[in-house]
C-alpha positions as CSV (number, residue, x, y, z in Angstrom):
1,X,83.0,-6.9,103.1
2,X,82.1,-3.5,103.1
3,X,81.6,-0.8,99.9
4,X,84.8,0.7,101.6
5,X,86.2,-2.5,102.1
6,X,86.0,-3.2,98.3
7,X,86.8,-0.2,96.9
8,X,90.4,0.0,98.6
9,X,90.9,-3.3,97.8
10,X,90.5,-2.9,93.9
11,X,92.8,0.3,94.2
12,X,95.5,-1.6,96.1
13,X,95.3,-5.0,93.4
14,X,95.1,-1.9,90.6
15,X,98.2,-0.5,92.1
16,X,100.1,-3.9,92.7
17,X,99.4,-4.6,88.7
18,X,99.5,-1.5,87.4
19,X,95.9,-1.5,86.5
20,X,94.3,2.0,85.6
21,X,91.0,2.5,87.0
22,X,88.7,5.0,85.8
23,X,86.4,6.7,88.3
24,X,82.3,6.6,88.1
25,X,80.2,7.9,90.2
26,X,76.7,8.9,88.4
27,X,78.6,9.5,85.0
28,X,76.8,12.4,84.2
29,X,80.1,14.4,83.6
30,X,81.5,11.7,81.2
31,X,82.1,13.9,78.7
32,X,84.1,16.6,80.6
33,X,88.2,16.3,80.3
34,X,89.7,13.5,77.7
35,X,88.5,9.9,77.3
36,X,88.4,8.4,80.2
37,X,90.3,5.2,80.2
38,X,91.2,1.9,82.8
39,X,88.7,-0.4,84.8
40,X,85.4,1.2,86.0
41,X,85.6,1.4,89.8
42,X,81.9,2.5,91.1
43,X,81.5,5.1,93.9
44,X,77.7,5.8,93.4
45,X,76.7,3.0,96.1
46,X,78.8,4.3,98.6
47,X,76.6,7.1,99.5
48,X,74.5,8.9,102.2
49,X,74.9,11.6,104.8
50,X,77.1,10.8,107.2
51,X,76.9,13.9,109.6
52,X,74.2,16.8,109.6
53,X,74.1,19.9,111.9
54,X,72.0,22.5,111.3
55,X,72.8,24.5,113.9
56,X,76.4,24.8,112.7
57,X,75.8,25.1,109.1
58,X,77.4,21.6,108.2
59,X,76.9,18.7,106.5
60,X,79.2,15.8,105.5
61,X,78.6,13.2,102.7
62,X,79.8,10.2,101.5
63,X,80.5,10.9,97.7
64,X,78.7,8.7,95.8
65,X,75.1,11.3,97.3
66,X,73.6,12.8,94.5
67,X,73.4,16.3,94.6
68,X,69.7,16.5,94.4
69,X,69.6,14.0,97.7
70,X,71.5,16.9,99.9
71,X,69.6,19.7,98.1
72,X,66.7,18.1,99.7
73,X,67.7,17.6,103.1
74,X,69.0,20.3,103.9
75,X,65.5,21.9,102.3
76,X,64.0,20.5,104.9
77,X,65.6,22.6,107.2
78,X,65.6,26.0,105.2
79,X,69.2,25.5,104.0
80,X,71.0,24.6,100.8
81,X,74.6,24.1,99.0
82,X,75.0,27.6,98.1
83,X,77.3,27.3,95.2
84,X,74.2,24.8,93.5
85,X,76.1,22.6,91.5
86,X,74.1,21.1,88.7
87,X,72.2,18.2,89.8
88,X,72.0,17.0,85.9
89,X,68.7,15.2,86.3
90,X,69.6,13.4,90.0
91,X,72.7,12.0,88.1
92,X,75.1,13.9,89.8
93,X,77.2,13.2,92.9
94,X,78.4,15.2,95.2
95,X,81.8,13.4,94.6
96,X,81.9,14.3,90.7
97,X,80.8,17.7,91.7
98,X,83.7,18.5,93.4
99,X,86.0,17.0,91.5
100,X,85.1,19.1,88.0
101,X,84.9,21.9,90.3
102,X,80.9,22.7,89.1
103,X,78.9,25.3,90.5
104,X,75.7,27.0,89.5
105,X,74.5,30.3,88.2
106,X,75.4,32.1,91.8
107,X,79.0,31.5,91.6
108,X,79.9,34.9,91.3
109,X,77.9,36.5,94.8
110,X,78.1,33.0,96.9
111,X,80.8,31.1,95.4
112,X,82.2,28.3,94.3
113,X,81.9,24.6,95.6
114,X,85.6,24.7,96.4
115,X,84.9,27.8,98.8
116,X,82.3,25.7,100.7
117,X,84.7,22.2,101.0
118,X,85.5,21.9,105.2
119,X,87.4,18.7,104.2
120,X,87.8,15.3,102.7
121,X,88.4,11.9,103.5
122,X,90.0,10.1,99.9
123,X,91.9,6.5,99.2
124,X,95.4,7.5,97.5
125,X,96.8,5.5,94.9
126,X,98.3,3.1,97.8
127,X,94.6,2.2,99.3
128,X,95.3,4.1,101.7
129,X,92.1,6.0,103.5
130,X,93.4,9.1,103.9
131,X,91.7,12.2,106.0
132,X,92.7,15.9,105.4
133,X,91.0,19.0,106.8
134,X,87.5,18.9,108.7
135,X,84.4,18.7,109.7
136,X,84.0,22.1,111.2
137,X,84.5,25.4,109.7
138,X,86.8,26.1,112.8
139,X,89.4,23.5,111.3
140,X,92.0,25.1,109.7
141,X,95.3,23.3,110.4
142,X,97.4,21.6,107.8
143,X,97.8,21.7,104.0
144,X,94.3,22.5,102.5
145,X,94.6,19.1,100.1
146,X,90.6,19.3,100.4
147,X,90.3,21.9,98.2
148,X,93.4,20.5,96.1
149,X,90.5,18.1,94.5
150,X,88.4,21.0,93.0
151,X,88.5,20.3,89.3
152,X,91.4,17.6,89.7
153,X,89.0,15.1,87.9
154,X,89.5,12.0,90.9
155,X,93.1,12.1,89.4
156,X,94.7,12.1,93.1
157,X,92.7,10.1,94.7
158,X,89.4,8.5,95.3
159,X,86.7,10.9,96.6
160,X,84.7,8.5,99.6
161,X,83.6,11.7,101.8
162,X,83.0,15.2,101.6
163,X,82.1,17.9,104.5
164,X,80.6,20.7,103.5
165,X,79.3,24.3,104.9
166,X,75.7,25.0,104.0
167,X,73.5,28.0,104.0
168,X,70.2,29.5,104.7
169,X,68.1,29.4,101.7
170,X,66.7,32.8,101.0
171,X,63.5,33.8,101.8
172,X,62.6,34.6,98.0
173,X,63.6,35.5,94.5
174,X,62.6,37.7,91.8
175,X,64.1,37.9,88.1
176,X,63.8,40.4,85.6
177,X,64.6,39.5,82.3
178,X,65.5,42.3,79.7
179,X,65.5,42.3,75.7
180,X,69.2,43.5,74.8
181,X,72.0,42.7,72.9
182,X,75.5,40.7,74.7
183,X,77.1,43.9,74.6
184,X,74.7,45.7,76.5
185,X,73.7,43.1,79.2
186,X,77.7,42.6,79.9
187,X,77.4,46.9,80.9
188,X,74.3,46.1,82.7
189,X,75.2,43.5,84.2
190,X,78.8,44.7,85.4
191,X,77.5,47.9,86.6
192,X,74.4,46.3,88.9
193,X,77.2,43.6,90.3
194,X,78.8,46.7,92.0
195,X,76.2,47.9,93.7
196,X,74.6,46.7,96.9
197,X,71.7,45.2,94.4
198,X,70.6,41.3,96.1
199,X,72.4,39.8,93.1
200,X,71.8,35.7,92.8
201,X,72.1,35.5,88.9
202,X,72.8,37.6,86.1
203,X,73.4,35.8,82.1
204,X,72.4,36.8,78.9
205,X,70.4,34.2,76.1
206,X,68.7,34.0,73.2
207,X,68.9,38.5,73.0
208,X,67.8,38.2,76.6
209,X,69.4,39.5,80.2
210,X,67.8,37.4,83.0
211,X,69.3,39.4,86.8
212,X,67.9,37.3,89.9
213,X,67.3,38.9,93.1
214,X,67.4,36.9,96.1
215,X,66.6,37.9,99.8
216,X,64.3,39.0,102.0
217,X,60.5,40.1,100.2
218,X,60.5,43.5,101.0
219,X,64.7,44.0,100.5
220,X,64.0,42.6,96.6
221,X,61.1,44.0,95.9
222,X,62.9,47.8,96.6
223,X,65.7,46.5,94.4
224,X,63.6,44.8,91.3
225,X,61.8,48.4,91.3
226,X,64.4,50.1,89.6
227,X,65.3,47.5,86.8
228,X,63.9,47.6,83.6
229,X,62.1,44.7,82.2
230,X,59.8,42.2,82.5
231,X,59.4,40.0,85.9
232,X,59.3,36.5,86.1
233,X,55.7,34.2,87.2
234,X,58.2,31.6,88.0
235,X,61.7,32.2,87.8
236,X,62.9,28.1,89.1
237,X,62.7,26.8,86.0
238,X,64.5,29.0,83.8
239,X,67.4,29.1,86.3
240,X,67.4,25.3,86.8
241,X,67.7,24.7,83.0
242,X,70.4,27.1,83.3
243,X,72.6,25.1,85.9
244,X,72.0,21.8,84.4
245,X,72.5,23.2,80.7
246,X,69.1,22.1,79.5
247,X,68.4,25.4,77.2
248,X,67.8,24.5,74.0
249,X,71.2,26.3,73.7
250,X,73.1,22.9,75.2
251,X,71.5,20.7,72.8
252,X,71.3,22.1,69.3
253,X,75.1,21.2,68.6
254,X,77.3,18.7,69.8
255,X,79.8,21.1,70.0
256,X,80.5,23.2,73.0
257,X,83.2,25.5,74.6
258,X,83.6,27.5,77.7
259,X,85.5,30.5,78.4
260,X,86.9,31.8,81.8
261,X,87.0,35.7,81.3
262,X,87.2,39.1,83.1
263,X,83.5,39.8,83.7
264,X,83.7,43.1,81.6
265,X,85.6,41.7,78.7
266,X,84.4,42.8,75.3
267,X,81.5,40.6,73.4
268,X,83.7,39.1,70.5
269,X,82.3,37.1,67.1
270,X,78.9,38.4,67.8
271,X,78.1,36.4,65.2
272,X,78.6,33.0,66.5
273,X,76.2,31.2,68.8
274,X,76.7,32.7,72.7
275,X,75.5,31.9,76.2
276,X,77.2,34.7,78.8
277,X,76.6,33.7,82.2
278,X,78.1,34.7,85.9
279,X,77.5,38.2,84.9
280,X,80.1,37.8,82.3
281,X,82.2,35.7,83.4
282,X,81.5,32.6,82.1
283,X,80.7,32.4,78.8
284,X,79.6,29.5,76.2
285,X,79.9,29.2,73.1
286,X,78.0,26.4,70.2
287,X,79.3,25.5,67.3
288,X,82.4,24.4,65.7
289,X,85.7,26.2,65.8
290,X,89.5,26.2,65.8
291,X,91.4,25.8,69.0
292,X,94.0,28.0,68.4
293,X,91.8,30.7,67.2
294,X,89.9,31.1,70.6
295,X,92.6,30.4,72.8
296,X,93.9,33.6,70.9
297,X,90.7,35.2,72.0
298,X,90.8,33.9,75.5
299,X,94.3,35.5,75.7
300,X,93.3,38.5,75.0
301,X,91.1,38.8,77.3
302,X,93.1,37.4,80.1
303,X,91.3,34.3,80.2
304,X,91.1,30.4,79.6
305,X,89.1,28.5,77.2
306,X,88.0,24.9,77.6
307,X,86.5,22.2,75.1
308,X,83.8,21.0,77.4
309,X,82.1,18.6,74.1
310,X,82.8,17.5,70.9
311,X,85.6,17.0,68.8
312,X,88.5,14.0,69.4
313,X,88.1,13.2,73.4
314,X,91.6,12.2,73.2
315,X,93.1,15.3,72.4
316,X,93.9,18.1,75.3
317,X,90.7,19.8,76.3
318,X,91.9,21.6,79.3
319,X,94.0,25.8,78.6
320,X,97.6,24.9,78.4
321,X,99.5,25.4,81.8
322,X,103.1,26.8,81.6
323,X,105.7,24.3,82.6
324,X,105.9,25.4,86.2
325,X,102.2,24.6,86.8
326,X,102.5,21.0,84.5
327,X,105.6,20.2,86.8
328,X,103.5,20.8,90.0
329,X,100.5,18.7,89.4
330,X,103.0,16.2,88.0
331,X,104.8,15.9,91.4
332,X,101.4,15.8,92.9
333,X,100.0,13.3,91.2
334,X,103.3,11.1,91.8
335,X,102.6,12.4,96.2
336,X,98.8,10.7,95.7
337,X,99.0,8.2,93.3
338,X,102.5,6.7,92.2
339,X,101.4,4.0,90.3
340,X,99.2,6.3,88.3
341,X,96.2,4.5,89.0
342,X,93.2,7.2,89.5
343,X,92.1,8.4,85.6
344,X,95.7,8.7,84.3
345,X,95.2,11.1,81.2
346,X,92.0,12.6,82.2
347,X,92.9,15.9,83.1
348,X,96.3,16.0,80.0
349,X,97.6,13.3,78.3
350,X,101.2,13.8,80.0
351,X,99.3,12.6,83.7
């Protein structure tokens, strides 16, 4: 019997006795969303590329590939996944990065992962191997369910393949980083995101602004010229511990938040423990702290704040959705999976 073979069978005797299974690919986002609950069912063997053209700038996957396997392949040919998700030391599947919607320090200039999703191919909570979308930036008929998965945590399906667009990898990269205070990088940064400036990366640690440059040598170089600061030998690394969140910064507590903000939002509680990445738009924050007292500071700002670790797992961890939104992804999780198989409770306690 075949990995595919198995895997709808254990959803279709899950369904038949109302057996919750809990999704694992490389389980390196384990600690994202509440507990997860239910019967491990294993997607990391079913992996590999399925389709690669070059020409066309697409690639599809089966989703149990790490990350770090199609980041090198499509090196090979001068391309990459340009929203980078984390790779979270070759852990990380291409699966489990789209379904917690992850994408690396670029998201602001070339997007997110769910921009770059052609379409899917996923078992519903029937066993059911479904397709939607395609393989082809062309394809554009039908309901865009592809992108439906994008953060929704395997909870409407099983993830088996993913197609992709890539892009060319640019030719080089240059980073100045700056000694500043949040407040100041979040000017800087907002005002050099509005110019024609090669922006890749732009985040503020530790009392320092980091802005990447990416492009051709001679474009970047003419741009880095007229920022202040001090370049880079080797900008990878920095940059890589930044996607994978292995600063010292990730590490020192256990507990961590993350807030969805207006890039030019005002630096609050200066005094707490900060991370401000996407040129301001995605900001972290260590340490312990009331939920009701960000969320109040999220709302301020027009934004969301998530409990990404730490704290009671099986409490919500997600912003609170008003009851239009929870009666939507209710009715679609009863469309995919009726019998509430797929992580039931991952994403809220009420699915």
């Amino acid at each position: 019997m075949t990995t595919l073979a198995r895997l709808k069978d254990q959803v279709r005797n899950a369904a038949s006795n109302s057996e919750p299974l809990c999704i694992v690919g490389g389980n390196s986002k384990r600690h994202l969303g509440r507990e997860p609950t239910g019967t491990p069912i294993e997607v990391s063997h079913y992996s590999g590329i399925v389709d690669y053209q070059p020409t066309e700038l697409v690639v599809s996957a089966r989703a149990g590939t790490a990350v770090s396997e199609l980041q090198q392949t499509l090196a090979e040919k001068n391309q990459m996944l340009a929203c980078d998700p984390p790779e979270f030391d070759g852990k990380a599947t291409i699966g489990g990065a789209l379904a917690c919607n992850q994408s690396g320090p670029s998201r602001p200039w070339y997007g997110s992962i769910r921009d770059y999703v052609l379409g899917v191919r996923l078992i519903n909570g029937k066993g059911e191997h479904l397709r939607f979308g395609g393989q082809v930036m062309k394809n554009v008929a039908g309901y865009d369910v592809s992108r439906l998965q994008a953060g929704a945590m395997g909870t409407y399906g099983l993830l088996t393949e993913i197609s992709l667009k890539v892009w060319p990898k640019p030719e080089s990269s240059i980073t100045v980083r700056r000694n500043t205070d949040a407040s100041d990088a979040i000017r800087v940064m907002s005002e050099i995101s509005m110019t024609p400036a090669p922006l890749t990366g732009a985040c503020w640690y530790d009392g320092n602004m980091y802005l990447r440059l990416s492009g051709p040598g001679a474009v970047i170089e003419a741009a880095a010229s007229g920022l202040t600061g001090e370049r880079l030998v080797d900008d990878t690394a920095f940059w890589t511990s930044l996607r994978d969140q292995t600063l010292p910064f990730f590490s020192e507590t256990p507990d961590l938040w993350r807030f969805s903000l207006r890039s030019t939002s005002a630096h609050v509680n200066s005094h707490d423990d900060w991370l401000i990445d996407w040129g301001g738009a995605q900001r972290w924050l260590a340490g312990q702290h009331d939920r009701a007292e960000l969320e109040g500071v999220a709302a301020s700002a027009n934004g969301e704040v998530t409990r990404i670790r730490g704290g009671d797992q099986s409490a919500e961890r997600l912003p609170s959705l008003s009851d239009s939104k929870r009666e939507l992804l209710i009715r679609l999780k009863q469309a995919f999976d009726p019998a509430r198989v797929f992580n039931p409770g991952r994403l809220y306690g009420w699915m």
